[in-house]
Every structure is written in structure tokens, then in C-alpha cells.
C-alpha positions in Angstrom: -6.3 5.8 9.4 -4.1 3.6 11.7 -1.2 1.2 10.4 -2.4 -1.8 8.8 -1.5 -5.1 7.1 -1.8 -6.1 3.6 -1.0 -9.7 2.0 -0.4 -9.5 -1.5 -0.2 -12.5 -3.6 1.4 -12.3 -7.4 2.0 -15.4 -9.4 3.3 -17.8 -6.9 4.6 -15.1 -4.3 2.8 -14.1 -1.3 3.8 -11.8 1.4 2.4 -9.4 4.2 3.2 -5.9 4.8 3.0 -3.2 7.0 1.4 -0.1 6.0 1.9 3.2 7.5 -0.3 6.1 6.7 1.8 9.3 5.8 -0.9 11.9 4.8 -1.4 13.3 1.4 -2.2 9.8 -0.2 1.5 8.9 1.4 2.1 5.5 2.6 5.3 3.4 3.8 6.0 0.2 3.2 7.6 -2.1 5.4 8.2 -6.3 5.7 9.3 -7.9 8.8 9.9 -4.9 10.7 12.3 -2.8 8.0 11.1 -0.4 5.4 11.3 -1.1 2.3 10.2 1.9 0.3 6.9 4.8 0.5 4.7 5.1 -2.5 2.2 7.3 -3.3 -1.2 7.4 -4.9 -2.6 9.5 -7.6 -6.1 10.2 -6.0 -7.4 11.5 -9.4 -6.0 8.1 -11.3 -6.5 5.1 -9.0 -4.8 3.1 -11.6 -1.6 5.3 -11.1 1.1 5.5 -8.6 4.4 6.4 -7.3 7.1 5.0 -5.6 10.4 6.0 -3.7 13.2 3.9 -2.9 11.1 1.2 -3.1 12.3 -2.6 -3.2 8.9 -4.0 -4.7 9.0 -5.2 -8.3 6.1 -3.7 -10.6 3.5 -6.4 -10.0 4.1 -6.4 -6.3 3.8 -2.7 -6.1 0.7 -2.6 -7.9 -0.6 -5.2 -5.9 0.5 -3.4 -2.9 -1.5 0.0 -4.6 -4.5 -2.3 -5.1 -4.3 -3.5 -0.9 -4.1 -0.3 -0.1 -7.0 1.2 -2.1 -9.5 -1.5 -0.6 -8.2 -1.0 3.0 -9.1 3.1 2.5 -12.6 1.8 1.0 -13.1 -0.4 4.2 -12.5 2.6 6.2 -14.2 5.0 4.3 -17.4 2.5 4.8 -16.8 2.0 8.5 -16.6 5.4 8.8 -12.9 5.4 10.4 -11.5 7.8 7.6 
């Protein structure tokens, strides 16, 4: 999987990210061209993650998880994992 963008809207906030494949279920975050943390998901528990210097606040982190779990379902459909 290629870099992609998410949008990510909690509560009144809505923003767009760049998302950068790592490996391992690794992925960095960044906004406007910086980067603003890497997280990393629990492939065993979907509802779990981690994160590492990460700027995000708990609801835009999760929502950030959540992006990135559909965009890996897309490509897993499409055939482009």
C-alpha cells in the first residue's frame, strides 16, 4: 500500500491527513506536510492501537485508526494489498 489521505471528522473538527505505510501494521501520520506522530495497530484487536509521539487527542486518533482500517479493507478488496 501507497500513501494515502484520510479526513477524519470528530465533534465539530474536521481535518485531512497523510498516511504513510511503515510495514508491520506501522503507519505515520502527518498534516500539512509535517509529521505529527506514527501509530500502530493491533492486527489481532482492531479496536486497539498504539501511538508514538503522537500530537492527536484520543478521539482523533481513534478516528484516524478507524480511516486507516477502511482504507486497508478498500485495498484488500481491490486487490492492491
Amino acid at each position: 500500500m501507497e500513501q494515502f489521505k484520510i479526513e477524519v471528522a470528530v465533534e465539530d473538527r474536521r481535518k485531512f491527513y497523510d498516511i504513510r505505510p511503515l510495514g508491520n501494521a506501522r503507519y505515520e501520520i502527518s498534516e500539512k506536510g509535517e509529521v505529527i506522530g506514527t501509530i500502530q495497530l493491533d492486527e489481532k484487536d482492531h479496536a486497539r492501537c498504539e501511538s508514538q509521539g503522537c500530537e492527536l487527542d484520543l478521539p482523533l486518533l481513534h478516528a484516524v485508526r478507524e480511516g486507516i482500517q477502511i482504507q486497508e479493507g478498500w485495498d484488500e478488496a481491490l486487490g492492491h494489498a
